[in-house]
N, C-alpha and C positions, 0 to 999 in steps of 0.2 A: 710200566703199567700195562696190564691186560695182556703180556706176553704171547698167550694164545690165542687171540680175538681172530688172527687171520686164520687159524687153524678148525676153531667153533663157529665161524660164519660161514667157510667154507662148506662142511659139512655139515652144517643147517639146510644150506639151500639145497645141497644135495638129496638128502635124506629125506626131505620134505618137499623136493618139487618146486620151489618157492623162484620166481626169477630174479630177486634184488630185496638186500636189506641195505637200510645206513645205519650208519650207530653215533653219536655222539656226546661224550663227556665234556659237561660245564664245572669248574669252578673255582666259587667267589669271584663269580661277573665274567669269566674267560672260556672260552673254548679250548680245553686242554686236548680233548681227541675227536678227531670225525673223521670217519673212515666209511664206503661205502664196496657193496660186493656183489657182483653180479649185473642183470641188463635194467635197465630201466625200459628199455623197447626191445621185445624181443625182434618183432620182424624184422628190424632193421639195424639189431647188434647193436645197441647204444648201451654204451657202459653207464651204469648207476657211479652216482659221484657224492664228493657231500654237498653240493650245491643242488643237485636233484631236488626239487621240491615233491613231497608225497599228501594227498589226501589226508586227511587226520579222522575221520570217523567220529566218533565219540568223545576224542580227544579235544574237541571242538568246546567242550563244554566249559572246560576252565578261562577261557577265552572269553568266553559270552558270558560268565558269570565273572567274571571283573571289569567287563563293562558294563553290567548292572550294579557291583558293590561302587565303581566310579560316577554313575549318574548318582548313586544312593549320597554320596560326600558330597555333591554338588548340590544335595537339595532338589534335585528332578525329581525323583520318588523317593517312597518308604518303603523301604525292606518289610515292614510288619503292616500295610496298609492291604487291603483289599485290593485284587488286581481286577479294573473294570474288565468287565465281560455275560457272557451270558451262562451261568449254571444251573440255570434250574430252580430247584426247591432248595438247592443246598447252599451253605458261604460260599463265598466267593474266596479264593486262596489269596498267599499273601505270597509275594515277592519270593521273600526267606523259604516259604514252604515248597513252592516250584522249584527254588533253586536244590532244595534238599532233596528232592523226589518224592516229597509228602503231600502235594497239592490235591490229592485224591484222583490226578487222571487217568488211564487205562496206560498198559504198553502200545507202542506203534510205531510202525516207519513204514515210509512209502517210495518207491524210485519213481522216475520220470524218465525211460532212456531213450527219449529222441521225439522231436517234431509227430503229429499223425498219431503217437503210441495212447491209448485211454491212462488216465490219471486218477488216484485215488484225491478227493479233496479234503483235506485234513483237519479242515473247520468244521465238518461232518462227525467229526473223531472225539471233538475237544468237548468231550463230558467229562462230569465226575461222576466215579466209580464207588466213592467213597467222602465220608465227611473230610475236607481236608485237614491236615493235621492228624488224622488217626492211623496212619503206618504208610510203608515205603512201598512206591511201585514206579520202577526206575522207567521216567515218560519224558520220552523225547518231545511230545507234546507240550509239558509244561514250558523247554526252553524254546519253542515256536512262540509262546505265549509271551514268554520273556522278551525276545526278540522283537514282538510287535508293542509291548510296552515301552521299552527302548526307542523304538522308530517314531511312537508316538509322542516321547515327552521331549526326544533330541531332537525332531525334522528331521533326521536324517535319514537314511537308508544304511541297515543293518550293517552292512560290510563298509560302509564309508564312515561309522562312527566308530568301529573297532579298529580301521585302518589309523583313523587321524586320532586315536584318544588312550590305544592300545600298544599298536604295533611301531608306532613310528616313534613315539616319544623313547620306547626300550629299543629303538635302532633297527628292528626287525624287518628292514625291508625287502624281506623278499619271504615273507607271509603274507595271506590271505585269507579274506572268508569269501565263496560266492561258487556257484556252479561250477566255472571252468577259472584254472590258473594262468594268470594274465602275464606271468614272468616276474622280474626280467630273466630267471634260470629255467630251462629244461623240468617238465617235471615226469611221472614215472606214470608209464600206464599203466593201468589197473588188470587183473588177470584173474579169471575163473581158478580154481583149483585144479583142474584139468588143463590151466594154459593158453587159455582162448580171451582175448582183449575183451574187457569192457566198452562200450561207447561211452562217451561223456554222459554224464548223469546227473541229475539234480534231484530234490526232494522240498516238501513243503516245511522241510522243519530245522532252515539252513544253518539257527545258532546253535545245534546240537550235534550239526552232523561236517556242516561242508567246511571246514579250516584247512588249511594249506600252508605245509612250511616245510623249509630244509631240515634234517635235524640239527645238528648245531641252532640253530633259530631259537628250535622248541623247547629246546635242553635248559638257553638262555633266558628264556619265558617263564621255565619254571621257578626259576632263583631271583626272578626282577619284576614277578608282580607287583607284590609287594610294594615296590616304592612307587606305584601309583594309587593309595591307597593310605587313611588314615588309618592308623596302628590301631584302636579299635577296629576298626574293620577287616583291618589286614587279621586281627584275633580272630572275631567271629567267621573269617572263611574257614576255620580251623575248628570252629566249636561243631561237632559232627555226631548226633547220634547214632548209638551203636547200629551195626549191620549181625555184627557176629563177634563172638570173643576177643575178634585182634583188631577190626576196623570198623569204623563207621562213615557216613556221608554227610560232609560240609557243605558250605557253599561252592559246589562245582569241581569239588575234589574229594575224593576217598582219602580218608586220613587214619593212619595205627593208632594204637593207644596200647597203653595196659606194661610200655616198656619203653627202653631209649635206644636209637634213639628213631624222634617220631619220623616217620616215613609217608608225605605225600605222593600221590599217583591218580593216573585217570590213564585207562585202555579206550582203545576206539577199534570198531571194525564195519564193515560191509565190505559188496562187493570189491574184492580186489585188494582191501585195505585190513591191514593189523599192525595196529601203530601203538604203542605206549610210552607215557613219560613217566619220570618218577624224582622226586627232589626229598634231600635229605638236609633240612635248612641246617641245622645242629654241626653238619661237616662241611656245611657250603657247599652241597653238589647236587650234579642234578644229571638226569640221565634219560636220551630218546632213542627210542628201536624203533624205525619204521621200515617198513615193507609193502611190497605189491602182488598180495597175494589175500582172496579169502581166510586163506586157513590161517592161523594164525602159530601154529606150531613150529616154526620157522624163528619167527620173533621172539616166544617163550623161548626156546632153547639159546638164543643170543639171551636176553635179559639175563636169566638165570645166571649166564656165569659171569655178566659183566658184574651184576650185584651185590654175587657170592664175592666177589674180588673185592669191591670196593666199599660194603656197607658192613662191617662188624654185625656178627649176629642176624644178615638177614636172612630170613626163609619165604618163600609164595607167602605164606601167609599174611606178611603184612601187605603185600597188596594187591589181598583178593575182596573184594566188599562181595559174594556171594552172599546172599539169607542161606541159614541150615536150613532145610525143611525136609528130613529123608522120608521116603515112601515106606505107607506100612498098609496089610490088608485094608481093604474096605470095613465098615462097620455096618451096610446099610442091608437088611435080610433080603437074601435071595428071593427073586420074585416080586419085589417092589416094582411099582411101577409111578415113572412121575410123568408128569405134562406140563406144558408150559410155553414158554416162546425164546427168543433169542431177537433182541431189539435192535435190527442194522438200521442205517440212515434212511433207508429207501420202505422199511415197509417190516411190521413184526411178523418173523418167519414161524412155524407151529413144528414143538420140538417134543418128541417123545422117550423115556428114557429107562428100559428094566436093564435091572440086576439079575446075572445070569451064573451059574456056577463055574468055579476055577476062576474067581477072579475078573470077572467080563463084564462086560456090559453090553446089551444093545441098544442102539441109537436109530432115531428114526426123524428126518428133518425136513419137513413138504413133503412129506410121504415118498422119501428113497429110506430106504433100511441098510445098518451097516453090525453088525458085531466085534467088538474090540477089546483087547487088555484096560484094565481100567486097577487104580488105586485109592490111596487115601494120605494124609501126611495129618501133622499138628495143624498144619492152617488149612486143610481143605477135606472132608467128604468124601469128595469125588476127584481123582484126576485123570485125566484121558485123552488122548489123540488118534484120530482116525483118519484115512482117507476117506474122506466125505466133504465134497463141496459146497461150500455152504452157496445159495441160490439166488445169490443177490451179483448186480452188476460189479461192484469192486469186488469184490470175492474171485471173480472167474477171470479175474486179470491176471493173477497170479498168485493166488494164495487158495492150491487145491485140497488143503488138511485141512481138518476142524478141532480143535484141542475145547477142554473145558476143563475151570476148574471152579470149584461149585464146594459152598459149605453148609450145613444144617445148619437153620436160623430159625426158630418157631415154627416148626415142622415144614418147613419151604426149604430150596436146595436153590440159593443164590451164589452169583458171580460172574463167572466172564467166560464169553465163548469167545475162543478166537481163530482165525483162519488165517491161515500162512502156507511155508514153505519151507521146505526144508533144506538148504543148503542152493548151492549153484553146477551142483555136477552133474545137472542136466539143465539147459536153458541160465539166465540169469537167475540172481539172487531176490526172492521173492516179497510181497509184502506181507505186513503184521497187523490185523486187523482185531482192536478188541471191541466186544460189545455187551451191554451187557444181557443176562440171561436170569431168568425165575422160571423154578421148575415146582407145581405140587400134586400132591400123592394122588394119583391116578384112581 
């Protein structure tokens, strides 16, 4: 099996710079391969193993969302019940809808890399954007949401109810959820793209992002939810409205459709991290690629051919939950001019916005001026990013671009402005800040 794995992981890391993958195949309940290549510590030459435990990123999420469908069995909560909290003018989302990424809240993430450093607060963030239930907008916010629901109806503390209700009844012990990995194995520092260690890090939104596990663990996780879980429920993590022709989003998993056989998965990344799992219940398998590196090209090129080898018929597509939405000129005539604000936590910022020819736009925010390439697609207007700092104190932590995207709605140009950063090949990897934004005709 996988005859070439030591050959394509090889030249993975090579090619791509990367300092360590693992790999490991489950199936039907067993660890049939785990294999790991390269350093888990550069400085100090520590080989990557399969006991290596790695960050999980995103990967975090199927994790967290089966300790919500398990308090949902117990009768702690309702999956379709109103999640208390504070939204506004709008419903309040429901359990199901958070978990799907239809809760209406904005995209986001934040780090925390060390004692002294300023922090974004993330309870600041948790608006809706939208009525919930009316379309997907993949928010690590909703599983923070989820997370404090959970901590609410359990007593517990987050990571100590997914230890004793998740990881330990499926043997898993040497997973984790929480800022830093406690053991008992070695786990893998995390690395810029460029090569340079991460510090330990945290975030306010730990049931989406911080999980921790060897792969073999993960592999194993993915083929033995389930039996913590009443088979209606175990169904409904599966029932996944579309994303796009081959996949849509379930309860805390991306799920194929449209063919057989069906193909669960969930990718994870941030700094230092590109982790993916993927289970293919139909052949009883199940398969994790993790690494210590941002980029994640490294792990794609492992996945691909462990895949191609082992799933009939797969292609990326079944487990890309991407929306299409291709870029097409603007619509909006040259010379328009809008006004409006951009709503941060701290204070409404005054935002100015003409359409310029060849495709541009000028932008003007507290009165700095910027000129930039600007678009349009099916679901937006306007789309654009600039270097332009938006002038609020989270913003200037590390999130120096300004993106918008912005649709025509009764002659007003609404949506979301948001401030980030682009990558980590200079400094750390930055935050994602959306807010929202109303712009009218000038």
């Amino acid at each position: 099996m996988l005859e070439r794995l030591d050959e394509i992981c090889a030249e993975a890391l090579a090619e791509h710079g990367c300092p360590s993958v693992s790999v490991a195949v489950a199936q039907r309940g067993e660890v049939v391969l785990a294999e790991a290549y390269g350093l888990a510590g550069l400085a100090e030459g520590r080989a990557a193993t399969p006991a290596t435990a790695y960050l999980l990123g995103s990967v975090t999420k199927p994790v967290t969302a089966t300790a919500v469908c398990l308090a949902a069995d117990e009768g702690l909560l309702d999956l379709d019940a109103p999640v208390p909290g504070e939204y506004g003018r709008r419903a309040a989302p429901t359990a199901r809808q958070l978990l799907q990424h239809r809760g209406g809240l904005g995209a986001f993430y934040a780090w925390e890399y060390g004692e002294g450093e300023p922090m974004v607060d993330p309870g600041r963030y948790t608006v809706l954007h939208r009525e919930p239930g009316t379309g997907f907008t993949y928010a690590n916010l909703g599983y923070r949401v989820l997370g404090g629901l959970l901590e609410s109806v359990t007593g517990q503390p987050l990571g100590a109810f997914v230890r004793e209700r998740v990881f330990e009844p499926l043997g898993l012990h040497g997973s984790h959820l929480g800022r830093t990995y406690p053991g008992p194995a070695p786990s893998a520092v995390r690395y810029t793209v460029d090569g340079r260690a991460y510090p330990d890090y945290g975030c306010g939104h730990p049931g989406a992002t911080l999980g921790w596990a060897p792969a073999g663990e993960l592999a194993l996780f993915a083929q033995s939810y389930e039996r913590l879980l009443r088979p209606e429920t175990a169904a409904a993590v599966r029932a996944a409205p579309p994303l796009n022709a081959r996949v849509g989003y379930g309860l805390g998993w991306s799920v194929s459709y449209g063919g057989t056989p069906v193909v669960l998965s969930h990718s994870g990344g941030g700094g230092g991290v590109a982790a993916m799992v993927v289970a293919v219940p139909e052949l009883g398998l199940s398969v994790a690629v993790l690494s210590n590196s941002t980029s994640k090209a490294a792990r794609d090129m492992v996945l691909r051919y462990v895949l191609g080898a082992l799933v009939p018929g797969y292609t990326s597509a079944l487990t890309d939950p991407g929306v299409p939405d291709p870029a097409r000129p603007m619509d909006l005539p040259e010379g328009a001019v809008w006004e409006g604000r951009i709503s941060a936590p701290e204070r409404e910022v005054p935002v100015e916005l003409w359409v310029l020819a060849g495709r541009r736009i000028g932008l003007r925010v507290d009165g700095v001026s910027v000129t930039g390439e600007a678009s349009a697609s099916e679901a937006w207007a306007v789309r654009a990013e600039v270097p332009l700092q938006l002038p609020t104190a989270d913003a200037r932590i590390n999130s120096p671009v300004l993106g918008l995207q912005l649709r025509l709605e009764e002659g007003r140009l609404t949506g979301v402005a948001h401030a980030c950063k682009n990558g980590d090949g200079e400094g750390w990897l930055g935050n994602f800040l959306s807010h929202p934004c109303v712009l009218r005709p000038g």
